[in-house]
N, C-alpha and C positions, 0 to 999 in steps of 0.2 A: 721530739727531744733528741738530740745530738748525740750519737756513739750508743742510744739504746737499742739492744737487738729486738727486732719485731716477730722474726718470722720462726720456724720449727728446724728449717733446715742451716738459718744462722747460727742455732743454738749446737746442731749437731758439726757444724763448719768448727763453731769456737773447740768443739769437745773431740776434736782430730779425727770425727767418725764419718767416713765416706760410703755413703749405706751405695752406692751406686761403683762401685768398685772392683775391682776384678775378684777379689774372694769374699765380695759381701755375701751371694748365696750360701756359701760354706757359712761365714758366721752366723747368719740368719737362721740355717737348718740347726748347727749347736744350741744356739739360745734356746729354737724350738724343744728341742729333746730336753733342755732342764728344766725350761717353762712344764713343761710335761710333769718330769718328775716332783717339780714343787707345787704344784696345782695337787697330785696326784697323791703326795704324801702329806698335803693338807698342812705346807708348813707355810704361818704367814709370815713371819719377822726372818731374813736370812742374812747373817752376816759374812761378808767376803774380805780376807787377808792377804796381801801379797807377799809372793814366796821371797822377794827382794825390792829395792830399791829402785829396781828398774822396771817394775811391771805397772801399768795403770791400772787401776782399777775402775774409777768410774765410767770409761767410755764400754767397758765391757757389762758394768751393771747396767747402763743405759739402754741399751743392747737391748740386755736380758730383761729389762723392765715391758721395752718395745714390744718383746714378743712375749712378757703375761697378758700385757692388756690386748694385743690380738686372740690369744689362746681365749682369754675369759670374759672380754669383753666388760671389767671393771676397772676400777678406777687404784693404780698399781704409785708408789713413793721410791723414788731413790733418795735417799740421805748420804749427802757426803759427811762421814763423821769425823774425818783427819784429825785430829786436835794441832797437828802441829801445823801443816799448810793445805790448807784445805784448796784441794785442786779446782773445784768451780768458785771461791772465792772473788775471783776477778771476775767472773764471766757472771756471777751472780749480782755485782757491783753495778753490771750495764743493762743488765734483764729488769724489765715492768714485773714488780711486785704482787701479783695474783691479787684482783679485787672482784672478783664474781661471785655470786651466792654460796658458794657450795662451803665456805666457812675454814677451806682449808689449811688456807695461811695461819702459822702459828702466831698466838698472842700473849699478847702480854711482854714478857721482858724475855722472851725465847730469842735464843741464839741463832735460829734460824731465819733463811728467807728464803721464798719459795717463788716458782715459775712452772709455769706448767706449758707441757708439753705435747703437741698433738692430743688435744681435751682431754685427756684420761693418765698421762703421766706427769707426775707432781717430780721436780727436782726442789730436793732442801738441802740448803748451805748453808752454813756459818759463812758470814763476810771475811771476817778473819780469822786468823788462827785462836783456840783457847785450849786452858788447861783441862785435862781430863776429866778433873773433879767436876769442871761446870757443864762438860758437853755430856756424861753420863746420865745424871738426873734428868736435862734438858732431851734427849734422845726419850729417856725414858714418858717423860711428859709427852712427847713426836707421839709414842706408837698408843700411849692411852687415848690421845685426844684425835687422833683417828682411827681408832679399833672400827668405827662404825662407819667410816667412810673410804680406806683402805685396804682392798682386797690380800693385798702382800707391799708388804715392806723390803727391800735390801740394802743393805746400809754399808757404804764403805770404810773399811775400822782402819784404812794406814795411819800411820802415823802411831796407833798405843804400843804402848811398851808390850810385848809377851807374856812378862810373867807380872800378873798384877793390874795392872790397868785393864787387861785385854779379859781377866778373868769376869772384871763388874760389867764391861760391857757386853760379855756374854750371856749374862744372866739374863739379857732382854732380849734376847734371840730364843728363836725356836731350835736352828741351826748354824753353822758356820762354815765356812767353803774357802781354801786355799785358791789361788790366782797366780799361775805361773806360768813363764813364757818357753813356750816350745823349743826344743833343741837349744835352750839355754839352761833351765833349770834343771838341775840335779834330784838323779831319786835322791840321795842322802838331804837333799836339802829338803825334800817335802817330806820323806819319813820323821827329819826331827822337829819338821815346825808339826806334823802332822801329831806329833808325842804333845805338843802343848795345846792342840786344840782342847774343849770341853769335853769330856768323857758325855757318851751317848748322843751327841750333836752334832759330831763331823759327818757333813753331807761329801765331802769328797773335795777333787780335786779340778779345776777349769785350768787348759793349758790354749794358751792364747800368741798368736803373731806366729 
């Protein structure tokens, strides 16, 4: 089929991520140490906020997915949850739809579409953007209907509003984690986003590029 991506490292070509790169070890050894600590503090669902407009987030979840499922050797989900533009939208548009046994693929009239990646990590995207209201429930439906087949979830929450939106979709998290880029981001700017995380669920801060 024309323009479908086939392989694991197209997928990571489309998602800017060059695992073979001059600081790929550096990123590698990071993921390890959080893969650590989230294994470690037993949190499955974790959601990641970027400190600005300018940070990505999924290629850094991607990452960090890479290295749970080396640490634990289970079967690990990134959900891109943007409601406004969801970053693998397009690259999920050209990915083969997951049709293997394992039942992953969501069904029914879910927002999602999934690809899996190097056999143990699931990417889920909305095609295109939706309202909050619809991708909340819908996420929520994600982590029930793989409780029994997802070791840990992380889910990229750009796109919600802060105050309000960002509080429903925190309810389905275990944790939540700021994503900021190095010698760009301001302490003032992660102390006040760090004021509206959940109380008792900020896992901390990942500072990236």
């Amino acid at each position: 089929m024309s323009g479908v991506i086939t392989t694991d490292e197209e997928v990571l070509a489309q998602l800017g991520m060059r695992l073979d790169g001059p600081r790929a070890g550096e990123v590698e050894a990071a993921c390890a140490r959080i893969a650590r600590r989230i294994r470690g503090d037993q949190l499955r669902v974790v959601g990641f906020v970027p400190c600005s407009d300018a940070v990505a987030v999924p290629p850094v979840i991607v990452q960090l997915g890479l290295a749970l499922c080396n640490l634990t050797g289970a079967t690990i989900a990134v959900v891109d949850a943007n409601v406004r533009y969801p970053a693998l939208a397009g690259l999920t548009r050209r990915l083969e739809t997951n049709q293997d046994e394992r039942g992953a693929a969501p069904k029914g009239d879910s927002v999602f579409s999934t690809r899996w990646l190097r056999g143990s990590l699931a990417l889920l995207s909305p095609p295109k953007g939706e309202h909050a209201g619809d991708v909340v429930p819908q996420l929520a439906r994600v982590l029930l209907d793989g409780a029994d087949l997802f070791a840990h979830v992380l889910v990229d929450l750009t796109g919600f509003e802060l105050l309000g939106e960002h509080a429903s979709a925190a309810a389905c998290m275990d944790a939540v984690a700021l994503v900021g880029r190095a010698h760009h981001t301001t302490e003032r700017e992660v102390i006040e986003l760090a004021r509206l995380m959940p109380r008792g669920r900020f896992l901390g801060v990942m500072l990236v590029g």
